[in-house]
C-alpha positions in Angstrom: -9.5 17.0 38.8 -9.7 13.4 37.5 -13.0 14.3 36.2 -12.2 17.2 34.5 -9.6 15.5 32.6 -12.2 12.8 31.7 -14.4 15.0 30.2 -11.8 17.5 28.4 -10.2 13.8 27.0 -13.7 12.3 26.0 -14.9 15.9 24.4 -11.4 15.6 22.6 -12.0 12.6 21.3 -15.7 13.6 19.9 -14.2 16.9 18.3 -11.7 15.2 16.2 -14.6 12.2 15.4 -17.0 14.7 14.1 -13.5 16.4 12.1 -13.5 13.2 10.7 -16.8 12.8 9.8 -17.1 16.2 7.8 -13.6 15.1 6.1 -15.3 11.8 5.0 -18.5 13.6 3.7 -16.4 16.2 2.0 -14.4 14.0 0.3 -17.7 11.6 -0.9 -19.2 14.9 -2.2 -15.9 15.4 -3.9 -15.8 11.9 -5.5 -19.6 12.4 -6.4 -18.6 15.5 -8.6 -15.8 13.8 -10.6 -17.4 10.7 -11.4 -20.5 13.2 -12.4 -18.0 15.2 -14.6 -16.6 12.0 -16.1 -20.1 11.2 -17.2 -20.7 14.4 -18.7 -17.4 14.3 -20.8 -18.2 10.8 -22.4 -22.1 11.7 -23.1 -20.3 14.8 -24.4 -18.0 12.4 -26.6 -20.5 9.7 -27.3 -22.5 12.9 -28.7 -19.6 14.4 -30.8 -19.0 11.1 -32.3 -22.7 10.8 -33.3 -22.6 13.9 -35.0 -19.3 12.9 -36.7 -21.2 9.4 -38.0 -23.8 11.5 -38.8 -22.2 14.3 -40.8 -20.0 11.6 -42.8 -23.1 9.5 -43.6 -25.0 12.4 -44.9 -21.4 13.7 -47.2 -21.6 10.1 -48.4 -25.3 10.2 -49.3 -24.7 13.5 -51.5 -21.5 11.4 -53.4 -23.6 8.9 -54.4 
């Protein structure tokens, strides 16, 4: 029975270190997206602010 219990304790052990190993990838895949997002919302901000520079310059043009 020894051996038994080996290999239920050392298939154990390889279950719960591939767990971990999806967990790990999950949560890099996770991380990936928000700092992607982040990007997006200041390109998205940079862009707005353009327009805003833009749109005043062009207002200030027309006064002149």
């Amino acid at each position: 029975m020894g051996i038994l219990d080996d290999a239920k304790e050392t298939i154990g052990q390889a279950a719960k270190q591939a767990g971990r190993a999806v967990e790990d990838t999950v949560d890099k895949v996770k991380d990936k997206a928000e700092e992607l997002q982040a990007e997006a919302e200041v390109k998205k901000a940079e862009a707005e602010r353009d327009s805003v520079k833009a749109r005043n310059e062009a207002k200030d043009q027309l006064r002149d």
